[in-house]
N, C-alpha and C positions, 0 to 999 in steps of 0.2 A: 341676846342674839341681835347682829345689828341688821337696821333691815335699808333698804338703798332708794331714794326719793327720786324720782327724774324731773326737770325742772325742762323743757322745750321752750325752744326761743329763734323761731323760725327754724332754719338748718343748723343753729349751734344748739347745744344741750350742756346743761351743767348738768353734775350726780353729785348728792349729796350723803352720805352713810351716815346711818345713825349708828350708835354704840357709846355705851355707860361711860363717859370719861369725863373724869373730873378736871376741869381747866381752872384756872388761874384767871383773875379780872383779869391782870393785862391780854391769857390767851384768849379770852372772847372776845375782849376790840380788837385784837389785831386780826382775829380771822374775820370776825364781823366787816373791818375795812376793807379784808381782801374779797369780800364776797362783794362789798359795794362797788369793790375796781372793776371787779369781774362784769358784773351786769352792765355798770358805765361805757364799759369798752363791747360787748355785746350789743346794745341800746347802739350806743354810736355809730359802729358797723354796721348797723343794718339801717340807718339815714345817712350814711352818705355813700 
């Protein structure tokens, strides 16, 4: 059963779902890097 994370960041929010899947090394850095762009660019919108 996957269950759904909310992550608040001021007015923006990320969701994040859990669920059993098995990735590949490369699928976990490349999601891992999209989650780091994601906060980066949330982080930065909200200083300037």
């Amino acid at each position: 059963m996957a269950g759904v994370e909310r992550l608040f960041l001021g007015k923006a929010q990320a969701v994040v779902e859990h669920a059993p899947l098995i990735l590949s090394e490369a699928d976990c850095i490349a999601a891992e890097h999209i989650l780091e762009r994601a906060i980066s660019e949330v982080l930065l919108h909200r200083t300037s």
